[in-house]
N, C-alpha and C positions, 0 to 999 in steps of 0.2 A: 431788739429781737423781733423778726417778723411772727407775723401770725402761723406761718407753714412751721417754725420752729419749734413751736409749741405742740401743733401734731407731729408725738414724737412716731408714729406708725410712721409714717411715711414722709419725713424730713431728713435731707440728705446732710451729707458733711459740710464743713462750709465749703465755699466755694472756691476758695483757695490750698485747700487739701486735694491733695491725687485722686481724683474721683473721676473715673468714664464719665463722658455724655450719656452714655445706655442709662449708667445708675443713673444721675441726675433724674434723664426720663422718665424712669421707672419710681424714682422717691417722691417726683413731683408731678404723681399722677398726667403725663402729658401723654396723652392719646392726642392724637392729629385727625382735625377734621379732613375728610377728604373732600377735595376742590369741589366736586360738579354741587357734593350735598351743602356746601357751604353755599353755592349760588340757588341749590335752592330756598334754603333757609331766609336767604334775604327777600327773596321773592317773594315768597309767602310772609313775613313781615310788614312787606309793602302794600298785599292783597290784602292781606287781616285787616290791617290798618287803617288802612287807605292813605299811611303818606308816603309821598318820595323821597325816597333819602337823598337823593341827589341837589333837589332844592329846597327841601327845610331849613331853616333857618336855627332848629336845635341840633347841639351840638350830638357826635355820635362817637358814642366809647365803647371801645373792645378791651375789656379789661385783662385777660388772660392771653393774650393774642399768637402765642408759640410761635408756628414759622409763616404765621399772616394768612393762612389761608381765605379768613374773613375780608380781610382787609383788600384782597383782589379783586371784590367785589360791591366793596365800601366806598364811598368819595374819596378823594385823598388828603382833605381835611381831619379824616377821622381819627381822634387822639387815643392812639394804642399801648397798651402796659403788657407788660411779664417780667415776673422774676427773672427771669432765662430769656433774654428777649435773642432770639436768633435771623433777626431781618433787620434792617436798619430802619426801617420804619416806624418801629417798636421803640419806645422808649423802656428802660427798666428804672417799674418801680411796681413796691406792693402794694395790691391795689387794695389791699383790707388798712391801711395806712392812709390811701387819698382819700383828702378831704376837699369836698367842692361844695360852691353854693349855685349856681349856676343850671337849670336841667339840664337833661341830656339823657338820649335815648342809649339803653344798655344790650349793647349785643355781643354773642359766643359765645363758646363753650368752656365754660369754668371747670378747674379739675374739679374732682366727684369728693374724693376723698373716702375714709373709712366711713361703712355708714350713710354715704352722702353728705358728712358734717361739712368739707368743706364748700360743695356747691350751694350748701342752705346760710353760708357764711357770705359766701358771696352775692347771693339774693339778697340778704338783707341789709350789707353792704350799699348794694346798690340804691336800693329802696331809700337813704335819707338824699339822695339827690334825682333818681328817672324817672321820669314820667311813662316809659315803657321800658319792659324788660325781657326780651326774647335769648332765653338760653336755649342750650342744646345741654339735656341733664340727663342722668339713668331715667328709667321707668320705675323706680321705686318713686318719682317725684308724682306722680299718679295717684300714690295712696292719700288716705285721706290724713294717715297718723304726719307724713310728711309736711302735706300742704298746711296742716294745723301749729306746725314751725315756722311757718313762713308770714312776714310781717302782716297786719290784716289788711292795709292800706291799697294794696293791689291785689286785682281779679283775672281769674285766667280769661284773654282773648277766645285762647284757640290755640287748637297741640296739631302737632304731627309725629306718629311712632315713625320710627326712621328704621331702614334699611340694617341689618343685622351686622354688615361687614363697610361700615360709615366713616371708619376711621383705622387708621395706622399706628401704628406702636410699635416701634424700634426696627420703623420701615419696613413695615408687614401688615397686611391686613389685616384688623382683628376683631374677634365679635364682638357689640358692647351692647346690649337693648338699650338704646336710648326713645328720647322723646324730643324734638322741638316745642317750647311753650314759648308761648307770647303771653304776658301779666300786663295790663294795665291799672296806672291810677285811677281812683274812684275817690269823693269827700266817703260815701260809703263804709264802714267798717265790712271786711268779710266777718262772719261767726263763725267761730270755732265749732268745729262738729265733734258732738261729743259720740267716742265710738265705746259699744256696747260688748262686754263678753260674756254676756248670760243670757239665756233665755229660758224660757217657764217650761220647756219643753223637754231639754237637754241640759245637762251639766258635765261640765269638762272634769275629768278624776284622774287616780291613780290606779295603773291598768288592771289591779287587782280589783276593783270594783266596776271596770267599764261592760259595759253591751255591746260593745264595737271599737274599733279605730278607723281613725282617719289618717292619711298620709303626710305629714307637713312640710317634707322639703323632696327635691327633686323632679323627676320628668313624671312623676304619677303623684306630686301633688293634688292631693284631695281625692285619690282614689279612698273610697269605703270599704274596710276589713275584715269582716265576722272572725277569724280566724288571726286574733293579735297575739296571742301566747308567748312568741319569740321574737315579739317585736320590741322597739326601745323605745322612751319619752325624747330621748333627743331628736326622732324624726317622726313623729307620731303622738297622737295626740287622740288621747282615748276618754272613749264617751260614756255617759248612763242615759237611759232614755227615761224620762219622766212619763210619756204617755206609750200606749204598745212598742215593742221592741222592732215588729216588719213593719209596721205601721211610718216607725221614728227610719228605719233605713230605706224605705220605701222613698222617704222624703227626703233623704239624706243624695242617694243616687240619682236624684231629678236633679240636683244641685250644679250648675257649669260653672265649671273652676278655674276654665282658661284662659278669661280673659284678667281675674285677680292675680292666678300663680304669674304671668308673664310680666307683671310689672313688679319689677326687679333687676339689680345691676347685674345680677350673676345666677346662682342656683334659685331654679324654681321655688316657690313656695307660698302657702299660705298662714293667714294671720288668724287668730279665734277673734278677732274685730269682724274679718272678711268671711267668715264660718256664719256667725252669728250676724251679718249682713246682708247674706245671700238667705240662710234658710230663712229672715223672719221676711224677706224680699217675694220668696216662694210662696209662702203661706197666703202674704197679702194678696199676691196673684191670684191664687186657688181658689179666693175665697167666691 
C-alpha cells in the first residue's frame, strides 16, 4: 500500500476501478505547474546555486513529475517518478517508496496534501538522499510551525512567492499561493524554533472575559474588534489586556498582518504563534 493510500482525505480508488482522470486529479492533489513558471523555477535554482544543471555530474530527480512540465526544462537525463505518470518520460513509481543511496539534486512540485502533510513527506523523503531540494509548496511552508517539521539537516537557500494563477487544475487556471524554496544541505543542525503563545501583556480567553477580538481567518485577518459581542471563537480570537486596555489596542492596530495572514494554501489567517510574534516584535522596536 502506498503512502497516498493511507491519506485517506484525498486517496483515490484503485486504479483499476471506473474512476475519471478529473477524480484521479482531484484525489491526488495534481495541480500542473504551468510551463513559463517552471522555467523560471530552474532558473532561479541555477542562480541561487550557482550550479548548471545541464553539466553536473549529480544526478537530477523530479519526484512527482505529472505531465513533465519540469522535465522540458531539465536535461534529459533527469530520472522522473509519478504515481500517475502521464508522459512517457516519467517512470511510475512511489517516490515515498524509493530508495536511493546515491545524491541527487531534488526538484518540483510535490502535491501539497491536507495540511501540507503530504509536501512535508516528501521533503523529508527526499532529505535521506539530496543534497538540494527546490520545491514549489503552499505558502503555509513559510511558517515557522511548518519549517520546525521539516528534517533539521537542510537550510532554506532562497524562496520565491509565485504568481497567484502558477498552475492548472483540471485544465483551468487556478489560484494556489505558492512559494519556490530552495533547501540546502548543511553538517549544521537548523534549531527548532520554539513558538511562543503568551505574552505578559495579553492573554488569549473566553470572549466573555475578553477586552477586544482579533479576527483569525479570512480577508480581514487580524483586523482589531472593540465591538465582539456577536462574534464566534471559530474565527476570532479574543483578548484580555494585562496592561491599559487603549494603550494594549493602540498597540494591537500598529500590528501588520499581511505579510503572516498571506502565507497560506487557501483562506487567509493568522496564528496566536504569529500574534504573539509580531506584538512582542513591536514592542522590541518601540523600545
Amino acid at each position: 500500500m502506498s503512502i497516498y493510500q493511507n491519506q485517506k482525505s484525498f486517496i483515490p480508488a484503485p486504479v483499476d476501478l471506473p474512476i475519471s482522470s478529473k477524480e484521479l486529479s482531484r484525489n491526488l492533489d495534481k495541480f500542473y505547474t504551468k510551463p513559463e513558471i517552471a522555467r523560471q523555477c530552474v532558473a532561479d535554482f541555477e542562480s541561487w546555486t550557482g550550479i548548471n544543471l545541464n553539466t553536473t555530474k549529480t544526478d537530477i530527480l523530479e519526484p512527482s513529475a505529472g505531465a513533465g512540465a519540469f522535465l522540458d526544462f531539465l536535461p534529459s537525463r533527469t530520472l522522473a517518478y509519478d504515481l500517475l505518470p502521464e508522459d512517457p518520460r516519467i517512470a511510475q513509481q512511489d517516490f515515498l517508496k524509493l530508495e536511493r543511496r546515491t545524491p541527487a539534486i531534488v526538484i518540483g512540485n510535490p502535491p501539497f496534501g491536507r495540511s501540507c502533510c503530504l509536501a512535508i513527506q516528501f521533503f523529508n523523503h527526499a532529505v535521506t538522499f539530496a543534497d538540494q531540494i527546490a520545491f514549489i509548496v503552499p505558502r503555509t511552508f513559510e511558517k515557522v510551525s511548518i519549517q520546525n517539521r521539516l528534517a533539521p539537516q537542510f537550510h532554506l537557500l532562497e524562496k520565491r512567492v509565485l504568481e497567484c494563477d502558477s498552475f492548472t487544475f483540471e485544465g483551468k487556471s487556478h489560484p494556489v499561493p505558492c512559494v519556490f524554496q530552495v533547501w540546502q544541505r548543511s553538517e549544521n543542525l537548523r534549531p527548532k524554533i520554539k513558538l511562543r503563545t503568551e505574552h505578559p501583556d495579553f492573554k488569549f480567553v473566553a470572549r466573555a472575559d475578553a477586552d477586544f477580538a482579533v479576527q483569525r481567518v479570512g480577508s480581514r485577518a487580524g483586523a482589531v474588534k472593540e465591538n465582539f459581542e456577536n462574534l464566534v471563537e471559530t474565527t476570532h480570537y479574543f483578548i484580555r489586556a494585562n496592561i491599559p486596555v487603549q494603550e494594549q489596542l493602540a498597540l494591537f492596530r500598529e500590528i501588520d498582518f499581511s505579510e503572516v495572514k498571506a502565507r497560506t494554501a487557501g483562506q487567509a489567517s493568522v496564528a496566536k504563534t504569529e500574534i504573539v510574534a509580531l506584538y512582542s516584535e513591536l514592542k522590541a522596536n518601540s523600545r
